[in-house]
N, C-alpha and C positions, 0 to 999 in steps of 0.2 A: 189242597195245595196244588198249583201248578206242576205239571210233573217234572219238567226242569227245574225250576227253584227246589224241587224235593231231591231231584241226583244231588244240584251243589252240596245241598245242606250232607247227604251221605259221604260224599266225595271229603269235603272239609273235616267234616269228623273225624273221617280214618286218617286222616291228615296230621289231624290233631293227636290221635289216641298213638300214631307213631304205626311202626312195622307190626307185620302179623307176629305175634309170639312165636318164637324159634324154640328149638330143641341146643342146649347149652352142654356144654362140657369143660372138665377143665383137665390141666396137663397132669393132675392124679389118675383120670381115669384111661392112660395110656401105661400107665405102669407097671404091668401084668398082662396076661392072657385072660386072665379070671375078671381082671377090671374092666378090661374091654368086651367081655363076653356080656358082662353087665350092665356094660353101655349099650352095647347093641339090642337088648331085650327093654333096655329101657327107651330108645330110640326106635324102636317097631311099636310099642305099645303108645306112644306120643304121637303117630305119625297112623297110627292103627292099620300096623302091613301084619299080613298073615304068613306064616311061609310053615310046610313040614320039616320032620326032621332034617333030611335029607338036606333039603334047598338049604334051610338053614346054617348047616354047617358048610356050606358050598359059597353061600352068601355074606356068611363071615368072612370070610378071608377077603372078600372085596369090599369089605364096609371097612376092617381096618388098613387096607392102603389109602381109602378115602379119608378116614377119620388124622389119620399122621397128614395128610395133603392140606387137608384144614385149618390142620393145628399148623403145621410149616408157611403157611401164607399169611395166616393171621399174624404169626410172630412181626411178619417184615410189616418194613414203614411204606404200606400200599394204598392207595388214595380209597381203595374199596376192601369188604369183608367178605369171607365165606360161611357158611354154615352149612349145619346137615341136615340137609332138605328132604324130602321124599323120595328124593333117587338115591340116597347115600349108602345101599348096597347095588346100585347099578356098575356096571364097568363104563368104563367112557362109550367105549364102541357099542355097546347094550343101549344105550342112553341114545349115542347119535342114531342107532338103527331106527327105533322108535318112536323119535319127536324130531326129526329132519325131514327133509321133504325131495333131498332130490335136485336141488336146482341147478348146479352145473351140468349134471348131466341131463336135464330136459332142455335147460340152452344151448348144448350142441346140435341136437334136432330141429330146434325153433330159436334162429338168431330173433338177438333184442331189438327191435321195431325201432323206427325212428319218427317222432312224431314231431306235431309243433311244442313251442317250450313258449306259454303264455307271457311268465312273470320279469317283472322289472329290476330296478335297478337294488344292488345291495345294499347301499346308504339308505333307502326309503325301507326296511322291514326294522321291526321293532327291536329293542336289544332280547325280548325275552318273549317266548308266545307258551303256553300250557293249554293246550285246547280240551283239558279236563276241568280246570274253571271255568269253561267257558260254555259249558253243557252239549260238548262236542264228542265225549267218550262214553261208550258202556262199561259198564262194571267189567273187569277181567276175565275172560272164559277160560275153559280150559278144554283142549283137544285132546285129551288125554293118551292111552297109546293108540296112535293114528297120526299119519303124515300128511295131517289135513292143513299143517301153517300157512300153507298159501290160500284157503278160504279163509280162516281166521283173519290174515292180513286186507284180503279183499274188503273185509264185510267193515271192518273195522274203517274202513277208507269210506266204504259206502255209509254207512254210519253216519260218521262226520260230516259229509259233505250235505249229507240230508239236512240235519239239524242246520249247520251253516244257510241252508237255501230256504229252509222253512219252518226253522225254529222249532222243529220235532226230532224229540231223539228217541227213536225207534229198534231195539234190537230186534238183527233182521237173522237170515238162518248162512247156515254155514253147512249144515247137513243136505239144502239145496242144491252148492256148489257140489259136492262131495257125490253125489249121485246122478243130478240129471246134465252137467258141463260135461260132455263127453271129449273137450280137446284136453281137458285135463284126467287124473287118475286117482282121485280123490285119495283115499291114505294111502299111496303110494309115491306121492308127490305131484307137484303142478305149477302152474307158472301165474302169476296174479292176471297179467295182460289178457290172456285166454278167458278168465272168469271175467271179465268184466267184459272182454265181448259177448260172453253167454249173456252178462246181464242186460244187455242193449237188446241184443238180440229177440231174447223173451221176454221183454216187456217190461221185468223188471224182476225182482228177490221178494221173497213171502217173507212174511214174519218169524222171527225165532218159536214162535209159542204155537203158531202153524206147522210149523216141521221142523222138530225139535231133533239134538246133536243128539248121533247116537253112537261116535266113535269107531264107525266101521262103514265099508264100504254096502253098499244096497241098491236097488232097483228105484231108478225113480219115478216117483210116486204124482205124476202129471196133474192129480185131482187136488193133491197141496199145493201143487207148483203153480196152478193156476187162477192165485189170489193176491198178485204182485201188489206190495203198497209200495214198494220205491222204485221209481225207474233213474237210469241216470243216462247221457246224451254218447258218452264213450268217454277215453280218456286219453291223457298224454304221457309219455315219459319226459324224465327228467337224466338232460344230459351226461352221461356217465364220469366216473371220476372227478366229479366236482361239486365240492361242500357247499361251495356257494351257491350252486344252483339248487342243491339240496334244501338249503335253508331259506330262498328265498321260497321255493314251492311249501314248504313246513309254515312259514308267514301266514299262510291263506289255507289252508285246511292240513290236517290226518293225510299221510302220505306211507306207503306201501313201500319197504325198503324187504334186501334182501340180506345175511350176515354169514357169516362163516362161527358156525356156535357148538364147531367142535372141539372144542377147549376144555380142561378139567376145571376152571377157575370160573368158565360162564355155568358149566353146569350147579356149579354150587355157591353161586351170586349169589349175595344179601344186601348188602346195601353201598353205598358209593356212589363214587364216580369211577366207572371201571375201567382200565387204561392195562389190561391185562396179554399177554400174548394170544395170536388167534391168526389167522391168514387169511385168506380171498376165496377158497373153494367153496362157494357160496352152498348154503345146505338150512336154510331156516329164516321164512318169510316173516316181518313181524312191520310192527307199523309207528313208524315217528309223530308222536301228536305232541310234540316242542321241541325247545333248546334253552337254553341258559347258561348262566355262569355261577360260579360259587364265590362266595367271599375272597377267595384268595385268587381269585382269575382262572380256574380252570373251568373252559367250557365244555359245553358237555349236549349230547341228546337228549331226550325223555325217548322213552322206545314201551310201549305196549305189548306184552307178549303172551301168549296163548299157553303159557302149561299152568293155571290156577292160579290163586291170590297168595298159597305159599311161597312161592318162589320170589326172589328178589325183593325188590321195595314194592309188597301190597301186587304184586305180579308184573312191574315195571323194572327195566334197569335204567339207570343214566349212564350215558357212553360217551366218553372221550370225541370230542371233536375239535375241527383242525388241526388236527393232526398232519406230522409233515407226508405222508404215504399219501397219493394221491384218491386212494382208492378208498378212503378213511378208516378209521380203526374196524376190523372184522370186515372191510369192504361194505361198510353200513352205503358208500355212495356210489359202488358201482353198477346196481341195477334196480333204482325207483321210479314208480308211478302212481298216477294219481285217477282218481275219475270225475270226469266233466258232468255237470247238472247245471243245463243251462234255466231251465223252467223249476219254479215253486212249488208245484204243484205235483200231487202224489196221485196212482191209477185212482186209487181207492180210498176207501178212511183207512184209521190206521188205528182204533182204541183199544183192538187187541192186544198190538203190539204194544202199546204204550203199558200194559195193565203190570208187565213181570217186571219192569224196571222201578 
């Protein structure tokens, strides 16, 4: 089978099969210490966390302020759900340490570029684009603890725009960026714009399967780096503060957004349209590959995000858009870009990388 007709056919399924299976609870099992203790052991052994004595009793007390956080959001009439996901004894601030990246404060160092802004008019883009039907997405990664989201977002951008230009969707590496981009600081944060000039620069990004993610920072390793199958020509941003420019750039390919996803409600996303409090201090790169609307008119993002296919819908959230803040909801519009691939054509073959998808 063609490898792309083989993603849709995966992509449709889990479509069809619904959300990854969550860990459930109900308002009995808050009614005690003894219940909730029993929650928790049952909620590690679902989620297969290990922790000693110690930790454990340390880690309780922060899993039931989450577990009451849960149950209290659920209760309300909210267009989105939470559940207890794998961080569900993290503390919010434990969580942002961890899976953020850093980006206000790397944009004070490095103001945001001003580039050309290609796309046309907003009457001409479709009412609805999903550039995972359209054999434009990899399967969801996961960065795990490492503040690599801004190569996750890159790659993810470079991804799409591949396939878009040459009808090959190739998982490409992210442990590249992470080691051999030195204007970036691999888990310790970094800026997308930087990683995509490495990728002009060097010719182009290896294969995932060539220099595989290994969630920490390392030396890089020049004799992987030096087997690029995708180059791209460079890239543009996209206007700040403006949804519409946002969406018309989301029209035509996977676009690199930046969010403020220090929130206790994104941390324990499940499913929705999430319309939930959140602010601007940008801190978690992720990448827009559509928009649409729901039955009842609320529009919304598709957003790709880098912590595994537990979290949210299958490792996506959809996110409120036009919203009246100009900056859109979590600042999804104040700092995105894209990268240019003017030519078809890859340095190399590329069946290796095609082989893990």
């Amino acid at each position: 089978m063609d490898i792309n007709k083989f993603v849709l056919v995966l992509l449709s399924a889990s479509l069809v099969l619904g959300l990854v299976q969550c860990f459930e609870f109900h308002e009995s099992d808050l009614a005690s210490e003894e219940s909730l203790w029993d929650l928790y052991e049952r909620w590690r052994a679902h989620h297969t966390i290990s922790r000693d004595l110690v930790e454990k009793e340390r880690r309780f007390n922060v899993f039931k302020t989450n577990v009451h956080h849960v149950h209290k959001v659920n209760k309300m009439d909210k267009p989105y759900k939470l559940k207890l996901n794998t961080y569900a004894d993290m503390t919010n601030h434990e969580f942002r340490a961890s899976y953020g990246s850093k980006i206000a404060h790397h944009r004070m160092f490095h103001p945001r570029p001003v580039t050309e802004f290609m796309h046309g008019k907003i009457e001409d883009i479709p009412a609805s684009v999903d550039w995972r039907t359209k054999g434009a997405v990899t399967p969801v990664k996961n960065q795990r603890n490492c503040g690599s989201c801004w190569a996750f977002s890159t790659i993810a951008s470079v991804e799409g725009i591949n396939q878009i230009k040459t009808k090959q969707l190739l998982s490409l590496s992210e442990q590249e960026l992470v080691d051999c981009d030195h204007d970036n600081y691999g888990c310790d944060g970094g800026l997308v714009e930087h990683a995509f000039s490495y990728i002009k620069k060097s010719g182009g990004v290896v294969a995932e399967t060539t220099y595989p993610y290994e969630a920490k920072n390392d030396i890089c390793n020049s004799a992987k780096a030096n087997a690029p199958v995708v180059k791209i020509d460079g890239y543009e941003v996209v206007p700040e503060n403006d949804e519409n420019a946002l969406l018309k750039a989301v029209a035509n390919q996977p676009v690199s957004v930046a969010i403020d996803a220090s929130g206790s409600d994104l941390q324990f996303y499940s499913e929705g349209v999430f319309s939930g409090e959140c602010g601007t201090d940008l801190d978690h790169a992720v990448t827009a590959v559509g928009y649409g609307t729901t039955q009842d008119g609320t529009k919304y993002w598709i957003v790709k995000n880098s912590w595994g296919p537990g979290w949210g819908e299958k490792g996506y959230i959809r996110m409120q858009r036009g919203v009246d803040a100009k900056e859109g909801l979590c600042g999804i519009a104040m700092d995105a870009c894209y990268p240019t691939k003017l030519s078809s054509d890859n340095p190399h073959t590329a069946e290796s990388a095609k082989d893990e998808l």
